[in-house]
N, C-alpha and C positions, 0 to 999 in steps of 0.2 A: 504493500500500500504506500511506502515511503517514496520509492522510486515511482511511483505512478501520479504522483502527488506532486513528485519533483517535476516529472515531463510534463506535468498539465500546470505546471510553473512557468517552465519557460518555454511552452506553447502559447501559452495567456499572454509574458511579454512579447513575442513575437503577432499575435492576433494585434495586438494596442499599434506594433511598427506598420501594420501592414493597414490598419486603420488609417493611422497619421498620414501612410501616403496616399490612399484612396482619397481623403479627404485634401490634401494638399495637390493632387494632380487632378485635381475639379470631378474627381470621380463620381462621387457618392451618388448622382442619380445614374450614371451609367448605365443600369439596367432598373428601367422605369419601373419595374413590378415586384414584388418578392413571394413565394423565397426565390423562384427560377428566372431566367432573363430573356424578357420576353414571351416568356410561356415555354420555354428549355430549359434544363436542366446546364446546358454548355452554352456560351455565347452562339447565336447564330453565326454560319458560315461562307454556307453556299449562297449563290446571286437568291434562289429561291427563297430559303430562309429570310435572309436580310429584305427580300422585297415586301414579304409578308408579315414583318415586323416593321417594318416602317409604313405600311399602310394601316397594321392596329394601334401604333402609336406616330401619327404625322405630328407631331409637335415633340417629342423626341427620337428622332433618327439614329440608326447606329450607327456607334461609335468604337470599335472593336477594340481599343488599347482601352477605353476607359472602361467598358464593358466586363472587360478581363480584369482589368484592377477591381474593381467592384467584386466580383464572383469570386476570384481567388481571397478575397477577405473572407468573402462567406463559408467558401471552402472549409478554411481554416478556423473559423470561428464553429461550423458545425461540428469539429472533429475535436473540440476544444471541449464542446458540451457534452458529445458523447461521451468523454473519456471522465468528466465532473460524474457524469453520471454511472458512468461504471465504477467510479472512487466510492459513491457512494453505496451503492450496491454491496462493494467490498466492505465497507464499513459495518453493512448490515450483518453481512454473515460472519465479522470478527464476535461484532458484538451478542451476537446468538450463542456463538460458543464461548461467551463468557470470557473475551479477551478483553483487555484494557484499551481501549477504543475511542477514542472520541467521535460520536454519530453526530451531538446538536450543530458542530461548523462543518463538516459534509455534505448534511441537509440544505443547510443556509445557505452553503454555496449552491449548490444545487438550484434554490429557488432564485438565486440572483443572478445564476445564470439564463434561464428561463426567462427572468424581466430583460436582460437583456437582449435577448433574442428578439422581446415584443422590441424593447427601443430602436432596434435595429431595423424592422418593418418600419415601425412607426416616422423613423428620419426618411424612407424614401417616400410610401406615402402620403405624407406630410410635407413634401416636398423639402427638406432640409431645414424646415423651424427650428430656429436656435436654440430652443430651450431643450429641447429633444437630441439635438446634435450633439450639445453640453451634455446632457443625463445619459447618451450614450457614451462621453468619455469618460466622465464620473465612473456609470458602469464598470465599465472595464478595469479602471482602473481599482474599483474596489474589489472586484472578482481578484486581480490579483494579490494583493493586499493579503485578501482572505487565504486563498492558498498557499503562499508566505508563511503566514499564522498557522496553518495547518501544522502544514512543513517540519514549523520550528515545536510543535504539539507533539510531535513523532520523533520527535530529537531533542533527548534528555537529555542537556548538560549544566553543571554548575562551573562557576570560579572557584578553582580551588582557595578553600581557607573564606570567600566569601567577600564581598563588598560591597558592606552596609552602609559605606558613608553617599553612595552614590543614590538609596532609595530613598531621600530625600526629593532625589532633582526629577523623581519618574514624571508627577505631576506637570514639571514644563515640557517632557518629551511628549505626553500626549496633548500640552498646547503647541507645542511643534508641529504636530503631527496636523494637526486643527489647522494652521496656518498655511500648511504646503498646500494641504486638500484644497484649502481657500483659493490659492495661489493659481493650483490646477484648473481649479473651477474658471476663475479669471482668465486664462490662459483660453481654456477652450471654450466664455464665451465671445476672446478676442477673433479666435480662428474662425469660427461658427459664423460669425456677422462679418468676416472676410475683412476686419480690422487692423490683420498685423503689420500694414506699411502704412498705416493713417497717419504716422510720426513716421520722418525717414532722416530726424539728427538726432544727437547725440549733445548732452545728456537731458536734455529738455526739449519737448514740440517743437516744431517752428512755428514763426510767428507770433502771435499773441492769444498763446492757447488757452491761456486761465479767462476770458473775457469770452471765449465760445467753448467752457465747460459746459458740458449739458448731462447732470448724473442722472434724472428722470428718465430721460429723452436715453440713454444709455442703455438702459433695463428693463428699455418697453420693449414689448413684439408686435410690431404694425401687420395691418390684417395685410393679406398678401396672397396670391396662390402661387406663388415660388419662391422660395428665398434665397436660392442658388445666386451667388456673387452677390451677394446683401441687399440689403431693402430702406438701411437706416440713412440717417443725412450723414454728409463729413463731419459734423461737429459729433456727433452721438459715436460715429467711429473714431474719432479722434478720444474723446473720454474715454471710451475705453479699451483702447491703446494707454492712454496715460494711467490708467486705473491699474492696469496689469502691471506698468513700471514700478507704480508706485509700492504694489503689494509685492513685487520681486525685492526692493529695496526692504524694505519690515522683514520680508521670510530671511534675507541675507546676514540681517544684523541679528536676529533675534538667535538662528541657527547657529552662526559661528560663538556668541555669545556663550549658548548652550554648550557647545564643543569643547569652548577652553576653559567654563565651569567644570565639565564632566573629567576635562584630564587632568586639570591640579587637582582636583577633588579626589581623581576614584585610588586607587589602588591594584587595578587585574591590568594586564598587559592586553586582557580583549575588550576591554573596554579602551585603551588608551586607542588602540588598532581602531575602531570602530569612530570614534573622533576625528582622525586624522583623516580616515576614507569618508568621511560624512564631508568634512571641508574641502576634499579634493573633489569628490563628485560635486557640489555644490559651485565650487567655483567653474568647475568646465559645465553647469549650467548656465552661469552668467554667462560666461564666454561664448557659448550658443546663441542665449538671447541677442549678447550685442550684435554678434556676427548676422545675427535675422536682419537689423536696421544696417548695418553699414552696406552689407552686401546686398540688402532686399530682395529677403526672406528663396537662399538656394534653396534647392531643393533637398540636397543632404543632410544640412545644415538642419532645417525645419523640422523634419523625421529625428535625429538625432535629439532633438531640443526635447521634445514629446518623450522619447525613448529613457533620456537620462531624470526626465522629471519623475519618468518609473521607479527607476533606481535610486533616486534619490529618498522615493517614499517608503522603498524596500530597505533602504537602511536606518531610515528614521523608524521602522516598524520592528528591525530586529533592535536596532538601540535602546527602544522604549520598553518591548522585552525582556530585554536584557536587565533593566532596572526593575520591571514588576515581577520577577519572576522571586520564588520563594530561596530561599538560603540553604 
């Protein structure tokens, strides 16, 4: 169950990478319908095919690279649930035979897999509404989260000798942890409303961006029947672009803060270890972000940004672990 646990680990983060580019290479409606595309199971091929899908859908015509971006997420994302679902399964028959088992975070994953599944219909036929496109990253990214947890559930280890000066500080790791989600959340409703070059200097908007803040106007969802390449004004994407800067600055200061508390403080060498990789991944997230505006938003770069904001969460998650766990 460890190892099966483990592969539906980094299946999970690889489903979020393959997401990030779906969404970054204008994919996401690629194939207008779900769960198949166009009424197939494989992208349409032949002239036939393709003729017959662009006459069921003449306001989306195919587009065979995005098409395949699209499916191959799906792909991936169903083989993702099956395998949730067979962890859980296994969990059931450890626990029958009366093994030491954790079933209740199985299950839960389980069921959050499944909501994800609807978010994931829900962002095409919905036509990519923001709030939906966000709660599909959220999603995912708490699917993996949870798996992680699992993981580390299955794998009993202490510090030797123990380090109780550090359970004091667990309480800010899970404000940490509250923070980054924030951060994420921000992030992917930058992407979602197609916000991320609304600012394209460094280290402030251009212009005179505080006089066309608009945080209302940020946080609405204007009625629309497409929101593919956004919906909102410049000002409403310009806020938030700045809203996402601002909350990368808080998570930066508060995390590294945390780090250099947790290393004069603790005492275990895995704990010192887990500090140092917290602040090294952390900063080659900055270094992502800025690289998004200076270079405007590559394509490597973007995917990478998403990818490490995972791993960032997966180490604030075993960190905070790490400090609630018993002695």
């Amino acid at each position: 169950m460890k190892k099966l646990v483990l592969f539906s680990l980094f299946l999970a983060l690889f489903v979020i990478i393959l997401g990030a580019y779906t969404r970054l290479t204008d994919a996401g409606l690629g194939c207008p319908d779900w769960p198949g595309c166009y009424g197939h199971l494989l992208v349409p091929q032949t002239e036939e095919l393709v003729a017959n899908a662009n006459a069921a859908f003449p306001e989306r015509p195919v587009e065979a690279e995005k098409a395949w971006n699209e499916m191959i997420h799906r792909y991936f994302a169903a083989a993702l649930g099956f395998i949730i679902l067979v962890t859980f399964f296994v969990a059931l028959i450890k626990k029958a035979k009366r093994k030491a088992t954790p079933i209740k975070l199985p299950f839960l994953i389980l069921l959050l897999v499944c909501f994800q599944g609807m978010l994931g219909m829900w962002t095409v036929t919905m036509n990519l509404i923001p709030i939906v496109v966000m709660g599909h990253l959220l999603g995912g990214f708490t699917v993996l989260s949870c798996l992680f947890l699992l993981y580390l559930r299955l794998t009993p280890f202490r510090i030797p000798g123990g380090d109780s000066q550090i359970r004091n500080y667990a309480k800010f790791g899970g404000i940490g942890i509250a923070l980054l989600v924030g951060q994420i959340a921000l992030g992917g409703w930058t992407s979602a409303n197609y916000a991320s070059l609304a600012c394209t200097e460094l280290p402030i908007c251009q212009g005179d961006w505080t006089a066309r803040f608009d945080l209302a106007g940020a946080f609405s969802i204007p009625a629309a029947e497409n929101y593919e390449f956004g919906v909102h004004s410049y000002d409403e994407r310009m806020t938030m672009h700045v809203l996402h800067r601002i909350g990368a600055i808080i998570v930066f200061l508060y995390l590294c803060w945390l780090a250099i508390a947790l290393y004069k403080k603790s005492s275990s060498g895995l704990v010192k270890q887990l500090t140092v990789t917290l602040v090294l991944v952390l900063g080659a997230q900055i270094a992502l972000g800025v690289s998004n505006v200076v270079y405007s938003l590559p394509l490597t770069v973007a995917v990478l940004h998403n990818a490490v904001a995972a791993c960032l969460l997966l180490v604030m998650v075993l960190l905070t672990y790490t400090m609630y766990r018993k002695y």
